[in-house]
VOGU-3710 file (C-alpha; in Angstrom, 3 decimals, decimal comma):
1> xxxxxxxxxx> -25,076/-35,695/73,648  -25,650/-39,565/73,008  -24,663/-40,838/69,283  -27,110/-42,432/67,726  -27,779/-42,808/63,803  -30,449/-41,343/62,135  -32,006/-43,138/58,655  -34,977/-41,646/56,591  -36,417/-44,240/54,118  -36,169/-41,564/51,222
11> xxxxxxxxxx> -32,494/-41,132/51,813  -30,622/-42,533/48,334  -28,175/-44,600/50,740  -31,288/-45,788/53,449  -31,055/-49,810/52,318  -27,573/-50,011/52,465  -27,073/-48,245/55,734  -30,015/-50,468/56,808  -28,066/-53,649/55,740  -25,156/-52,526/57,642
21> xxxxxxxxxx> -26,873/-51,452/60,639  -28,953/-54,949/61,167  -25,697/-56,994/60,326  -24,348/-59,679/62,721  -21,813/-62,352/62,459  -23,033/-64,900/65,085  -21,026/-67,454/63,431  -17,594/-67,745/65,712  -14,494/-66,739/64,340  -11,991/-69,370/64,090
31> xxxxxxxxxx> -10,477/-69,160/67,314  -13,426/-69,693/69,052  -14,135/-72,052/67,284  -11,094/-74,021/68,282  -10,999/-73,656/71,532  -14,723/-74,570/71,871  -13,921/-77,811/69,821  -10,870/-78,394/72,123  -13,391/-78,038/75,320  -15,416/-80,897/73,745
41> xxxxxxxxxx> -12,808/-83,431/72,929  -11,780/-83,038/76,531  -15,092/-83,575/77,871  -16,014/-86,339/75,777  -12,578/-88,001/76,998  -11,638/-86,800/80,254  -15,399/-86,314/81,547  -15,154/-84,956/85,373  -11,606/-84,696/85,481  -12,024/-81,885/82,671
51> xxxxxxxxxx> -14,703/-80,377/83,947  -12,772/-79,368/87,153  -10,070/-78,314/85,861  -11,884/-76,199/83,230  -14,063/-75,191/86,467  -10,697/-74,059/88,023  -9,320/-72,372/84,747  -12,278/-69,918/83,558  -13,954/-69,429/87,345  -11,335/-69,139/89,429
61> xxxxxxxxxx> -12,400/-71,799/92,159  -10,832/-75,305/92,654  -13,572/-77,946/93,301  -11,696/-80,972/95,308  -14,315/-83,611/93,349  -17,361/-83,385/90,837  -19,435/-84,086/93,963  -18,531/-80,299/94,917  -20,165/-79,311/91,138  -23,559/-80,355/92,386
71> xxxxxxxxxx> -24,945/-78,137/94,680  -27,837/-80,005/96,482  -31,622/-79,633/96,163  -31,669/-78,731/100,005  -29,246/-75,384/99,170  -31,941/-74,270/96,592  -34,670/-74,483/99,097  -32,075/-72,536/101,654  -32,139/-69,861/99,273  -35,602/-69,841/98,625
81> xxxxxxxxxx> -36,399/-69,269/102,443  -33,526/-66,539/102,841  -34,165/-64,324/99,983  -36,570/-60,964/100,629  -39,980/-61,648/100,849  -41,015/-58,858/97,993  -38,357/-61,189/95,545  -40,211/-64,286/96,900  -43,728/-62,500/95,799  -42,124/-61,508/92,500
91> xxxxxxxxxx> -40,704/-65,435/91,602  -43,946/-66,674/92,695  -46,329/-64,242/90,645  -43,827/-64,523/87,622  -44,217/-68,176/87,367  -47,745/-68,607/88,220  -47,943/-66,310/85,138  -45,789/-68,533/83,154  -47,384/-71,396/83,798  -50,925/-70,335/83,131
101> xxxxxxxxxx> -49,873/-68,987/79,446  -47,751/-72,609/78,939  -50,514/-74,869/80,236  -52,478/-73,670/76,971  -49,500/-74,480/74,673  -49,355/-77,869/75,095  -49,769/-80,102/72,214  -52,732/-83,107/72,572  -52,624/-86,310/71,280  -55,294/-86,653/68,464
111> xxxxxxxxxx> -56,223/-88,789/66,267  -59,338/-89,721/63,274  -60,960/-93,045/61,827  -61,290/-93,245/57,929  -64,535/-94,731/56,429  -62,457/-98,341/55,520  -61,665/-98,727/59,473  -58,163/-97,287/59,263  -57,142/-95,175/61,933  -54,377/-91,856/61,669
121> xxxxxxxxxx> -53,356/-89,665/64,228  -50,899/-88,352/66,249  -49,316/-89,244/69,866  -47,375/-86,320/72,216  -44,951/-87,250/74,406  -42,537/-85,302/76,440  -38,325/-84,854/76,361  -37,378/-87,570/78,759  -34,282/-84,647/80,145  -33,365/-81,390/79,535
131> xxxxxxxxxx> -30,292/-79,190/79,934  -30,950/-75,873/81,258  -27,914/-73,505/80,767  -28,088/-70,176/82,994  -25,696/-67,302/82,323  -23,341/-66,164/84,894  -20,685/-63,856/84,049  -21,278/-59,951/83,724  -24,994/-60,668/85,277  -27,457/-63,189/86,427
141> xxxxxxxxxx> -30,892/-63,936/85,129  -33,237/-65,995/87,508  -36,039/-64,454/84,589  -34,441/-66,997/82,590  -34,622/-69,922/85,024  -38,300/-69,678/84,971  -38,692/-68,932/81,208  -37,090/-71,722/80,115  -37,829/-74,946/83,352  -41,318/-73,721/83,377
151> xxxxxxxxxx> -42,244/-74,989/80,014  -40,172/-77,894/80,202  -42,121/-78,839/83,309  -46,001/-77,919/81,909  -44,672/-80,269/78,862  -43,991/-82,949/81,242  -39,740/-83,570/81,137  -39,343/-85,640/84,090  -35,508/-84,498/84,609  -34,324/-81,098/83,879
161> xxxxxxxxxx> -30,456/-80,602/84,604  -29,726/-76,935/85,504  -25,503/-75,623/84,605  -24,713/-71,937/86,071  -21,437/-70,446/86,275  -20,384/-70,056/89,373  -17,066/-67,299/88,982  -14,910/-67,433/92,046  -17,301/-70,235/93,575  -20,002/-67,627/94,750
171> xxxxxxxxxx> -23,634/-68,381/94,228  -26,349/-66,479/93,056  -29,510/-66,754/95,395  -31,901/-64,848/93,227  -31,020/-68,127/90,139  -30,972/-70,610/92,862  -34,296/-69,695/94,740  -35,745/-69,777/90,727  -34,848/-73,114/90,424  -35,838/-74,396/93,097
181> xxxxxxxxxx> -39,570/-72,617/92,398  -39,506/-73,643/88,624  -39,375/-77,543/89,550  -35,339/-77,861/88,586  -34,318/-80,910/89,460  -30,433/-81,526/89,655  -28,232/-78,344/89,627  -24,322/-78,158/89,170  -22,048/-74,982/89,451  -20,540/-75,363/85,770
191> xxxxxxxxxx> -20,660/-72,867/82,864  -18,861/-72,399/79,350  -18,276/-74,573/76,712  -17,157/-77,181/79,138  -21,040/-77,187/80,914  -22,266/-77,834/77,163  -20,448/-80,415/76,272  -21,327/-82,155/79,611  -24,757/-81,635/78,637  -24,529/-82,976/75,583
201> xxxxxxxxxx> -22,229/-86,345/76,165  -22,639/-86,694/79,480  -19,855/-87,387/82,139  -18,954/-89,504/85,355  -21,487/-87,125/87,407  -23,470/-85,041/84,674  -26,053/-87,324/82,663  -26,614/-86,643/78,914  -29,430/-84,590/78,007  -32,286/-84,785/74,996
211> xxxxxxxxxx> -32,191/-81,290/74,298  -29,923/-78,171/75,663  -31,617/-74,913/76,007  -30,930/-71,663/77,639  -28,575/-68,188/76,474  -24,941/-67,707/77,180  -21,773/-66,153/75,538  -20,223/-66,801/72,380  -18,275/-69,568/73,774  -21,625/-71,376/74,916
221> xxxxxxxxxx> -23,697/-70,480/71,801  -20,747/-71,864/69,704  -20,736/-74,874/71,884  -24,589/-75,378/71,320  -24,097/-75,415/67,641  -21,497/-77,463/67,696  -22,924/-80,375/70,019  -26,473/-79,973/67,687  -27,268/-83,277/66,606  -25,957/-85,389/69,139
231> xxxxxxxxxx> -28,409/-83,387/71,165  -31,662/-80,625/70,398  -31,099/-76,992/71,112  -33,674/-74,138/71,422  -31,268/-71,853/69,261  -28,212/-69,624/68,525  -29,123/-66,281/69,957  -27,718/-63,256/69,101  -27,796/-59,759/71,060  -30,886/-58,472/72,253
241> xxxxxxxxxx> -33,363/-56,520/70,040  -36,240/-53,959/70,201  -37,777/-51,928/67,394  -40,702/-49,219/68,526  -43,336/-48,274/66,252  -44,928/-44,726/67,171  -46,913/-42,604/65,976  -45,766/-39,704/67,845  -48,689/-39,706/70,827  -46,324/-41,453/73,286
251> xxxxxxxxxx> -44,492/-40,052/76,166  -40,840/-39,444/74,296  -39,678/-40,276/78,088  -41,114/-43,613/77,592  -39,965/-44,682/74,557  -36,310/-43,526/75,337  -36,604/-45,548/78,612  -38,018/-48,732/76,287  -35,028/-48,454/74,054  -32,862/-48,323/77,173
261> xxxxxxxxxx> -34,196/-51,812/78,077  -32,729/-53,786/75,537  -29,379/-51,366/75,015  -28,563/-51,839/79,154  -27,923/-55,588/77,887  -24,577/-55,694/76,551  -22,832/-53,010/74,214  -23,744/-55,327/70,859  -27,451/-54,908/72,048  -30,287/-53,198/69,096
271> xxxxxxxxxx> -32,607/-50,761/69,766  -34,506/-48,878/66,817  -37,026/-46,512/66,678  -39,528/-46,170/63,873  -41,613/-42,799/63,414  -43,929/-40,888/60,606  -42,981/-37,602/62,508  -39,600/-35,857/62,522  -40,668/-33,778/64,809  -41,522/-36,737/67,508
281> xxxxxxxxxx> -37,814/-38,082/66,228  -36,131/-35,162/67,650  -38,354/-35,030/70,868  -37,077/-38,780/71,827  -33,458/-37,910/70,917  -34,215/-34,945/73,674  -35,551/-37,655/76,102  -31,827/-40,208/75,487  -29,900/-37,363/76,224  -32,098/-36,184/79,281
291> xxxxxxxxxx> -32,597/-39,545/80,955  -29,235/-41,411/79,755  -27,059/-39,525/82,487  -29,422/-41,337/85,065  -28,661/-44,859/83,895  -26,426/-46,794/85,853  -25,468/-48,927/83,040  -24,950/-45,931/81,417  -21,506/-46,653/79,490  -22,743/-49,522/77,963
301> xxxxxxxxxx> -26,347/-48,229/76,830  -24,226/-45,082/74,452  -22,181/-47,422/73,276  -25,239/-49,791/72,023  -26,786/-46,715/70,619  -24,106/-45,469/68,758  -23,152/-48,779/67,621  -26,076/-50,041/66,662  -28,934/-48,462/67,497  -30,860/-46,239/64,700
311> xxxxxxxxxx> -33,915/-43,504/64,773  -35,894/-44,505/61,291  -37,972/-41,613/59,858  -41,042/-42,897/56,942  -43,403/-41,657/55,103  -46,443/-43,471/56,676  -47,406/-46,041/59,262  -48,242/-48,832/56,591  -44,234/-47,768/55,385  -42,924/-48,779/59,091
321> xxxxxxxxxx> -44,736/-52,292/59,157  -42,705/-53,012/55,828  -39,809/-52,052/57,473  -40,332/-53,685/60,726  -41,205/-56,900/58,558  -37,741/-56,315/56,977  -36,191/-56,314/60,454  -38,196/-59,370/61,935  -37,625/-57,961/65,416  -36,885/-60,058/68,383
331> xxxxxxxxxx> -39,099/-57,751/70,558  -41,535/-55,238/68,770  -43,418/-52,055/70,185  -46,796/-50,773/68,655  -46,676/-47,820/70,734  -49,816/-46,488/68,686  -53,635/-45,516/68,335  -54,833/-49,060/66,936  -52,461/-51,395/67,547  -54,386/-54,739/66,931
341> xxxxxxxxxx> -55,053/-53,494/63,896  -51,178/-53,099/62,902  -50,621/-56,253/64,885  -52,755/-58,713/62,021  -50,187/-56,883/59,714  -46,720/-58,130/61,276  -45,346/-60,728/59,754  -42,028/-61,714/61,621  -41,386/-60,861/65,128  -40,634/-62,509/67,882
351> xxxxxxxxxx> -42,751/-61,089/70,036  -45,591/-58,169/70,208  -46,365/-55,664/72,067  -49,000/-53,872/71,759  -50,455/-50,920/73,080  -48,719/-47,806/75,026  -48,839/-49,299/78,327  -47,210/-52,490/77,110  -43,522/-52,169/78,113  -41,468/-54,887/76,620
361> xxxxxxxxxx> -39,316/-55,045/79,742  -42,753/-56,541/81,801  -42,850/-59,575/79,139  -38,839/-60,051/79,763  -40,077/-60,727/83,375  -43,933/-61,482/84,170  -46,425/-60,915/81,064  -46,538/-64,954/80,595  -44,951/-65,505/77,147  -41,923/-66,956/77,090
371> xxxxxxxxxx> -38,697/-64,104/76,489  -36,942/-66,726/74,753  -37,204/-65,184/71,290  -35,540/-65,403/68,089  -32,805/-62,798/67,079  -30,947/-61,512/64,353  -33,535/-61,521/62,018  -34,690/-64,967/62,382  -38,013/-64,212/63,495  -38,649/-64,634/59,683
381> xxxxxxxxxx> -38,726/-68,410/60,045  -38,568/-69,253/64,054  -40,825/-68,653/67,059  -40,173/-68,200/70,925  -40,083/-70,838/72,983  -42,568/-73,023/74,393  -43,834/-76,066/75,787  -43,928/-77,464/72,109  -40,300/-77,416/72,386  -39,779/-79,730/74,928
391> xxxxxxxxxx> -43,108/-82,111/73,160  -42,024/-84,569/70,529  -44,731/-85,900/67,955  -44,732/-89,800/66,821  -47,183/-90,541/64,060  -49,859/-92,698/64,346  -51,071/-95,421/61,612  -53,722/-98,415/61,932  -54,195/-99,885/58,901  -57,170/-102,029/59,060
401> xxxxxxxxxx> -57,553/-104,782/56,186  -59,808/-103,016/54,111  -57,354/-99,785/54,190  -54,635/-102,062/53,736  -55,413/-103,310/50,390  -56,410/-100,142/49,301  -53,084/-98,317/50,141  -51,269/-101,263/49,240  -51,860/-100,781/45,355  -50,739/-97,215/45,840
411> xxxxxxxxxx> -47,725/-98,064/47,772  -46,592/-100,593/45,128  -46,884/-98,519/42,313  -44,608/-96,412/43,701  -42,364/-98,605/45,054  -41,327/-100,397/42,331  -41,492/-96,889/40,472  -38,599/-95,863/42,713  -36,730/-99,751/41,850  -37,601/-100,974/45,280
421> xxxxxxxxxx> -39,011/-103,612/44,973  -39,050/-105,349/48,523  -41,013/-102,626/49,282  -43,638/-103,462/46,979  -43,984/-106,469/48,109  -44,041/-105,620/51,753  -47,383/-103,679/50,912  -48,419/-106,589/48,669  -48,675/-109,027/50,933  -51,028/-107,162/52,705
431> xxxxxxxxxx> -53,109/-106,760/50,029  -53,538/-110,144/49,140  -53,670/-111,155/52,231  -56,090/-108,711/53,792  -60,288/-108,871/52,490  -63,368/-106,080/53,307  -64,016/-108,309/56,868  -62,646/-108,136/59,975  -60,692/-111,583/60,525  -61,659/-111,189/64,326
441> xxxxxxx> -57,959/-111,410/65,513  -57,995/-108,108/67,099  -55,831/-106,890/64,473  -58,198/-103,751/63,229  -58,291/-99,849/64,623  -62,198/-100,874/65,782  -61,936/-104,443/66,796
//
């Protein structure tokens, strides 16, 4: 029988056991930290020399120079042309579907004339390079090569710099023939901390990024944090998520299966069911401990449930969108009659699903929104990925004489307000020295 926990929202104890059961420390403990800040300082002084021998160290193969880190453009076309034809089909559709949802993400340049002449707006340009960071360890994810270059790209990065693990030298073909689809353009066979860092400060062989994106370990998310501010990162992610909203007309089979998507991850994984019906409750606990001796990742899916997964009995429907709101899912299920309906009544999740038929496992691989989503409750104030992430916005202001004058006696008010005063007379001097004509020196917004 799997263990999993069981919460009613009119149990006396339900908001405490609640607290407990979405808690999650993502901040490192102290030895992590450490040896994370060691990493760096290495990098930052030793450069390649470090990386190999941190290369050697944690994956277990000995590299004879940093020109054995890189593995060439040609080898990710080699493994594009020498993987199975139906995993060649699947990359393709994927991130044809990827790209079509990103191309209407983008950010435009715009921009609007005031009556005086003066002109406001706003100009879009892209990261100039990005670091990509792919896990390697306990599996691979070429869903997260695509999800992560293929925005980059629509945005219009020029250079994105792939890092992958590599343990005892072996490559994955599967993340390499991604890459090579997704419009990667330098790859190197470095993970951890130590691939970070590279990132981040650049060495002898690696070139500094703009921004680092991409999920990894504690090690690597503690190394993202850490290197924040010298460079952009998308975010800290914690464990995967999924919280199911049904109203008791769905398959039990299904749902079981749905919470099995996001539990299969790693044994710190979440997966919650929410139900009006005790009744329906039981029927899915029937279905975990059915289908759960089929699972081949069996071992670690009980110990996610048990840990922290949760079956949530309320009152009502309108009672499980406040407590989905409370969660702010990474991933959330309407598995119910209306769900658009529900949907204009979620507040924070990462993403929605909506419908029966909507498995959250198809937008992990080939729905088109990005599976880059925010965890550990942080939905409430963060949003999945995008090309806006790899877009930068510069502000756009034209003052034309007329406008300046105008603004000026604003801007000196409050400038000498504030005691400074050579900013008042910055914006002076444009007021006395502007009039209501154009002086003809092609100094206006309109000439």
């Amino acid at each position: 029988m799997a263990e999993i926990a069981q919460l009613s929202t009119q149990d006396a104890d339900y908001q405490s056991r609640m607290e407990q059961l979405l808690a999650w420390e993502s901040v490192s403990n102290d030895s992590v930290q450490s040896i994370v800040s060691e990493i760096i300082g290495e990098i930052r002084t030793r450069g390649d020399a470090a990386l190999l021998d941190y290369t050697h160290r944690f994956d277990h193969w000995q590299a004879n120079s940093a020109a054995d880190l890189r593995i060439p453009a040609a080898r990710l076309e080699q493994a594009w042309n020498t993987i199975p034809s139906e995993q060649r089909s699947a990359l393709r559709k994927s991130s044809e579907r990827i790209r079509a949802y990103a191309e209407r993400q983008k950010i435009e340049d715009w921009s609007f004339n005031e009556f005086d002449g003066t002109m406001l707006g706003q100009q879009v340009t892209p990261l100039d390079r990005v670091g990509l960071y792919v896990p390697g360890g306990k599996a691979a994810y070429p869903s997260s090569v695509l999800m992560n270059a293929i925005p980059a790209k629509v945005a219009g990065v020029a250079e994105l710099i792939m890092v992958v693990p590599t343990p005892g030298g072996e490559l994955n073909e599967l993340v390499l023939a991604a890459a090579h689809i997704a419009g990667v353009n330098t790859v190197f066979a470095v993970g951890g901390a130590q691939a970070v860092a590279a990132l981040a400060y650049g060495t002898e062989s690696v070139p500094p990024v703009d921004k680092v994106v991409g999920p990894g370990n504690i090690y690597v998310a503690t190394a993202k944090r850490a290197v924040f501010g010298q460079v952009g990162i998308d975010m800290v992610a914690g464990p995967s998520e999924i919280l199911i909203i049904c109203d008791g007309k769905t398959d039990p089979d299904w749902i079981a299966m749905d919470l099995f998507s996001q539990a299969e991850h790693d044994e710190d994984a979440q997966s919650i069911l929410i139900s009006d019906s005790a009744d329906y409750i039981e029927q899915v606990k029937q279905s975990i401990d059915k289908l759960l001796p089929t699972m081949e990742r069996k071992a670690i899916i009980e110990t996610a449930l048990k840990d922290r997964g949760a079956l949530i009995l309320v009152k009502d429907m309108a009672e499980a969108v406040d407590v989905a709101n409370f969660i702010a899912p990474e991933h959330l299920e309407l598995s119910v009659a209306n769900p658009e309906v529900m949907a204009k009544q979620i507040r924070h999740a990462g993403a929605i699903f909506m419908g029966r038929f909507t498995a959250e496992a198809m937008g992990d691989y080939c729905a088109g929104p990005n599976h880059v989503l925010p965890t550990s409750r942080t939905a409430r104030f963060s949003s999945p990925l995008g090309v806006y992430d790899f877009q930068k916005r510069s502000s756009l202001i034209w003052a034309s004489p007329a406008g300046a004058a105008k603004m000026a006696e604003t801007a000196s008010v409050m400038a000498r307000g504030e005691g400074l005063t050579a900013h008042a007379r910055s914006a002076e001097y444009r007021r006395d020295g502007g009039s209501d004509a154009c002086c003809g020196q092609g100094c206006c917004p309109n000439g």
